[in-house]
N, C-alpha and C positions, 0 to 999 in steps of 0.2 A: 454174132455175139451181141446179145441182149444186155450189157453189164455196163452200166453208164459210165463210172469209172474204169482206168484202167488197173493193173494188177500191182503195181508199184505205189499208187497211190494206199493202196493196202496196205501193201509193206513197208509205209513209212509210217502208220499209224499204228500196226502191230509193234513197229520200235518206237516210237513216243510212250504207247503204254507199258511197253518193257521199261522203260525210263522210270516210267513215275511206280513201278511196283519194287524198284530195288531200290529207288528214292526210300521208300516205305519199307522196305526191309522185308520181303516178302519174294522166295524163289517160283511161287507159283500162285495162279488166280481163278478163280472158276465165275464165270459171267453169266448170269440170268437173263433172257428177254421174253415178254411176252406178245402175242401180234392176236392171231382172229380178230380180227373187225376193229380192235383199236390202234392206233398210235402212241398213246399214253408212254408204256412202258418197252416200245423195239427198238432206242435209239442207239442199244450199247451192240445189240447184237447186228445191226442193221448196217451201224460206223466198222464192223471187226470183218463183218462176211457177207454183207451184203443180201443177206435170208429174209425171208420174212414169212412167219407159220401166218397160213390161209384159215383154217380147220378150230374152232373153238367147241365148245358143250363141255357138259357135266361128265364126269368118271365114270366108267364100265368095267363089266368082264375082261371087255379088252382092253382098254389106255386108260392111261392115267394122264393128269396133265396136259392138257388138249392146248394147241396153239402156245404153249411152251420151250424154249429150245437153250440152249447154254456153250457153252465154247470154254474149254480148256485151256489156258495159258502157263505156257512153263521156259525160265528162261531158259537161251539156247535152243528151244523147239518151236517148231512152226504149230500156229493153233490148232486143236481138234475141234471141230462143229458137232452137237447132237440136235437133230431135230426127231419132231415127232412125226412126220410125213416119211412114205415108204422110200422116195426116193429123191434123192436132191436134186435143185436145177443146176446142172454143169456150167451151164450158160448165162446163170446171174450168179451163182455163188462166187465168195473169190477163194474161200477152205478149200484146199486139197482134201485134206482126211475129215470126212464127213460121215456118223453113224448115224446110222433112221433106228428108230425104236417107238413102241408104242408108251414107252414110259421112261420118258427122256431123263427125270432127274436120277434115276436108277439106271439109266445108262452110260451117264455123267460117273457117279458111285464107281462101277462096275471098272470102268477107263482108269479113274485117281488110283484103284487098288492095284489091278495091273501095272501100271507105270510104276508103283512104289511109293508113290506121293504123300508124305507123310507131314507131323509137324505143323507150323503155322500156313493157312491157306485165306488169299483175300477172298472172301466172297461178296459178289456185285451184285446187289438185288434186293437184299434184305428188306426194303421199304415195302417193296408190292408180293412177294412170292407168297405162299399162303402155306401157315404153320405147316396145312399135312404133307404138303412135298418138300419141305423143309427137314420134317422126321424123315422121309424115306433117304432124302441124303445123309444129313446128319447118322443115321445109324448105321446105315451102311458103312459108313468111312470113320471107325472106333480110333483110329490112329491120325486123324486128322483134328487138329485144330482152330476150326473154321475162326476169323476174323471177320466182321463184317465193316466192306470199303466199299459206299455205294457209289463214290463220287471217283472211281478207277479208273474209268472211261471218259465221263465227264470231263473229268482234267483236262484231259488228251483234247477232244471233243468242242471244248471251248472256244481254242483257238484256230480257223476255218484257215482250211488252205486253198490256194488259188483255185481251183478246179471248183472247190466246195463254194467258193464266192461266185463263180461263171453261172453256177447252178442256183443259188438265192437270187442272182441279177433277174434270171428266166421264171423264177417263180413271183419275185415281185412283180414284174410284168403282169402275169396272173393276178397275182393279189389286188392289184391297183382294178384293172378291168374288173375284177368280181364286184370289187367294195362300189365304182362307182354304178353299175349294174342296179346292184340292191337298193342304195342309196336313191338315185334316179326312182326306181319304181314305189318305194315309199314315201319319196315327197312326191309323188303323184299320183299317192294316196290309192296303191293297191292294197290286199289284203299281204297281211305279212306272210302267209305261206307261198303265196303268188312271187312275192318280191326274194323269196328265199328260194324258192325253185329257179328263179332265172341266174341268182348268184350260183347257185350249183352248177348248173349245168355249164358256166364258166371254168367254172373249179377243174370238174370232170372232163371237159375235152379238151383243155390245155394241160392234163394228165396230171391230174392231181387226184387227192383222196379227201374227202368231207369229212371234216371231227365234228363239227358243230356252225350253222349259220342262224348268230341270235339275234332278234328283233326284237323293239320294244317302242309303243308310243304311249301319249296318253296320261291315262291315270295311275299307271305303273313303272314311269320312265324310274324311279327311285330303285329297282330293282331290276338285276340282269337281265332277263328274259321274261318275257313278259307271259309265255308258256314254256317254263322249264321244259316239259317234257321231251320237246321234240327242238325248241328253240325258237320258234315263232308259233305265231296266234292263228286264227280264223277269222279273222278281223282285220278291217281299216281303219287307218289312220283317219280321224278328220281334218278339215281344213283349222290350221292355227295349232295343232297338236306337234309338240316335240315329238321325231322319230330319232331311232338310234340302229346301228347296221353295226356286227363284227363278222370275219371271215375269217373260222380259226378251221385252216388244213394246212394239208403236207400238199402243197402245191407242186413242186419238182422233187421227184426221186426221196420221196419221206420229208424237206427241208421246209420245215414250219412257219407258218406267219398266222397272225393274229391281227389284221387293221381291223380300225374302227374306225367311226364319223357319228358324228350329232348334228338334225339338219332341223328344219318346220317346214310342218306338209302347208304348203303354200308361203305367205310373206311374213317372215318373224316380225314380232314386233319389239322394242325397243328393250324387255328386259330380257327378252329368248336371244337376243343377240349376243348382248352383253355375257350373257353365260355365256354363249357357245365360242365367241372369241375371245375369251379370259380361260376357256378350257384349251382353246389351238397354239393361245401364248406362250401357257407352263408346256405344251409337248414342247415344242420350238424353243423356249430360253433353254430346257434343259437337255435336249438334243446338241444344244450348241456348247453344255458345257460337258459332254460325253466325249472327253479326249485321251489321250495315252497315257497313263500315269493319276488323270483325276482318281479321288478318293469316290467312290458311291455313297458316301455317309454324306459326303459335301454338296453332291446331286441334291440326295433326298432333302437335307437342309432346304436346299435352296427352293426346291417344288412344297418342302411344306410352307415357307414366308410364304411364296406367290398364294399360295390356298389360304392362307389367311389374312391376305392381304384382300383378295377378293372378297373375304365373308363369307354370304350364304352360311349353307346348314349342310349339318353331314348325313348323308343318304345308307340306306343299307347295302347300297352296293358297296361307298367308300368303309363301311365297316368290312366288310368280304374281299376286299383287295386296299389292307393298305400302305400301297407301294406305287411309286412311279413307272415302272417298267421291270423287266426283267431280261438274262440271259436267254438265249432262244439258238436253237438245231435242228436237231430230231424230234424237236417238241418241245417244251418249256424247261429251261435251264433255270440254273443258277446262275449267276448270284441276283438277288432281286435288288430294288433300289430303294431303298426303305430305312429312317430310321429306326425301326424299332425290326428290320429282318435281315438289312445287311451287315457283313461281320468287320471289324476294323481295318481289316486286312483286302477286303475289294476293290480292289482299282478298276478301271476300264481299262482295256489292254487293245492294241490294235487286232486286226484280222479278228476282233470280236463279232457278234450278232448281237443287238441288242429289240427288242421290245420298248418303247419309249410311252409312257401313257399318263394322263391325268384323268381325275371324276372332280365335277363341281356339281353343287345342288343348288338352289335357289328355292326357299322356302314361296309355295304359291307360283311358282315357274314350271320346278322340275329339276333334271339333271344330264347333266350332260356328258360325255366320253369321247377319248378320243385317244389313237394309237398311232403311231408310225412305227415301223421297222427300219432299222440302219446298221450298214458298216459302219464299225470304225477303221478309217483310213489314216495313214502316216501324215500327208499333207490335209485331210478333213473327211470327215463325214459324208455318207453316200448316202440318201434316201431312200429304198425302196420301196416304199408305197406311195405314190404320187396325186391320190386322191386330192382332189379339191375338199379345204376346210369351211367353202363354202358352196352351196348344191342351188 
């Protein structure tokens, strides 16, 4: 049995989300995920069944919807799974009733009519699904109502349960070895593809999967990566250059992190310091006020004083993220920590994941980043990335 979890843990998360769908008034749900080579968007189908489509490309003759797959929820019944692969893995899925089809959202259709399913239907996904498979369901199903509730899962999803925490503890381990990996070989001024290859191969045989390992030094520190395209350069750091290291994978079983670190390839000097630990401060004070019950509008308050308390100048990056951290699972959650994106109503709640992070700029310095990932714990906060904020 290949299936990391066991089959109960399943069945307590198909009843949380029955919970929250009759909460919402809704006797039936149809769930989107999409996988081939990303993460982005498998975390609902990944949290229900444990699936995950291999196979991505463009539409044919033959399939439609490539790397597509959706799951049927109805109260009272156990889910149906559609993937687009011939045949399911028995030995990682946790669905019993499982349809292969080469054109999954049409065989999702095909199941709602059969069953009878009519009226108002939540649909999960709406964000990323793409209008044209959106029509082939949509027309198919004349007597359906579709709703769109992309946060169905989510809800559920938020809140980690013991098993799902044993498995972020395993992946932190990971994440912390990747980050100081990378970190180490850019302050010692390899080229940043060199320094990104060896964080990967961290990643990968402590069985993890690569979203992105971004690099940046230099004259570009003000911006994420320093070569979007792939995530890192062709280039070395020089000696006295700000470098910057993120490790954003599903390190255990899909279960996401994103650290970072901000270092100087050789001896900082007296204002590269100051940035970098007035950046490790706001993680840290606001890490510490990440407890059961706090407001996130109270967080973000309080990480914006610190940022301006420090000064400096605002970077394009802090224009592209601006929020202190966010929720985090199967890949980047809600809710973010931000005044101007969190909603009145976010608390920190225990058995959460969070994303903890700062950016500071210093105009003629550069800019700096910095993340940690943490539980939130009943008696305190866990840390999971244990990098050193000084390299």
């Amino acid at each position: 049995m290949l299936r990391h979890f066991p089959l109960d843990e399943y069945e307590a998360r198909w009843s949380r989300v029955e919970e929250i769908m009759t909460a919402d008034g809704f006797d039936a749900a149809v769930v989107i995920g999409r996988g081939g080579g990303t993460m982005d968007n498998c975390g609902d189908i990944l949290y229900l069944s444990n699936h995950y489509s291999v196979s991505g490309g463009m539409d044919s003759r033959l399939w439609s919807a490539r790397a597509f797959s959706g799951i049927i929820l109805q109260k009272g019944h156990a889910p149906e799974l559609h993937i687009d692969e011939p045949e399911p893995r028995r030995d990682l899925v946790s669905v019993e009733s499982v349809y292969c089809d080469n054109h999954p959202f049409l065989s999702i259709a095909r199941r709602l009519n059969e069953r009878g399913i009519t009226g108002r239907v939540a649909f999960c996904g709406s964000w990323f699904a793409p209008v044209k498979f959106w029509r082939q369901l949509a027309e198919a199903t004349p007597d359906i109502e579709w709703v769109d509730v992309d946060d169905l899962v989510r809800r559920a999803r938020a809140i980690k349960s013991p098993r799902e925490l044993d498995t972020y503890r395993i992946a932190g381990e990971a994440a912390t070895e990747a980050t100081d990996v990378l970190m180490q070989a850019l302050v010692a001024g390899r080229i940043e593809r060199e320094a990104a290859g060896e964080a990967a191969r961290v990643v990968v045989a402590r069985g993890g999967r690569v979203q992105a390992i971004g690099t940046n030094h230099g004259d570009t520190m003000d911006y994420d990566y320093r070569f979007p395209l792939t995530g890192s350069a062709a280039d070395a750091p020089a000696p006295g250059d700000l470098v910057r290291g993120t490790v954003h994978a599903a390190f255990q079983q899909g279960y996401y992190l994103d650290p970072g670190r901000t270092a100087v390839c050789g001896t900082p000097n007296a204002r590269q310091a100051r940035l970098m630990e007035a950046t490790a401060g706001i993680v840290q004070a606001l890490s510490a006020m990440m407890r059961p019950g706090v407001k996130l509008l109270d967080v973000a308050a309080e990480g914006d004083r610190l940022t301006a308390a420090f000064g400096g100048t605002e970077s394009a990056i802090m224009k592209n993220f601006p929020f202190y951290g966010h929720g985090i699972g199967l890949s980047f959650e809600q809710p973010r920590i931000s005044t101007v994106m969190s909603e009145p109503e976010d608390v920190v709640r225990e058995n959460m994941v969070f994303g903890v992070e700062a950016f500071l700029a210093d105009e003629g310095v550069g800019s700096a980043f910095v993340e940690d990932i943490l539980i939130i714990g009943k008696d305190g906060n866990e840390v999971l990335t244990k990098s050193p904020y000084v390299y």
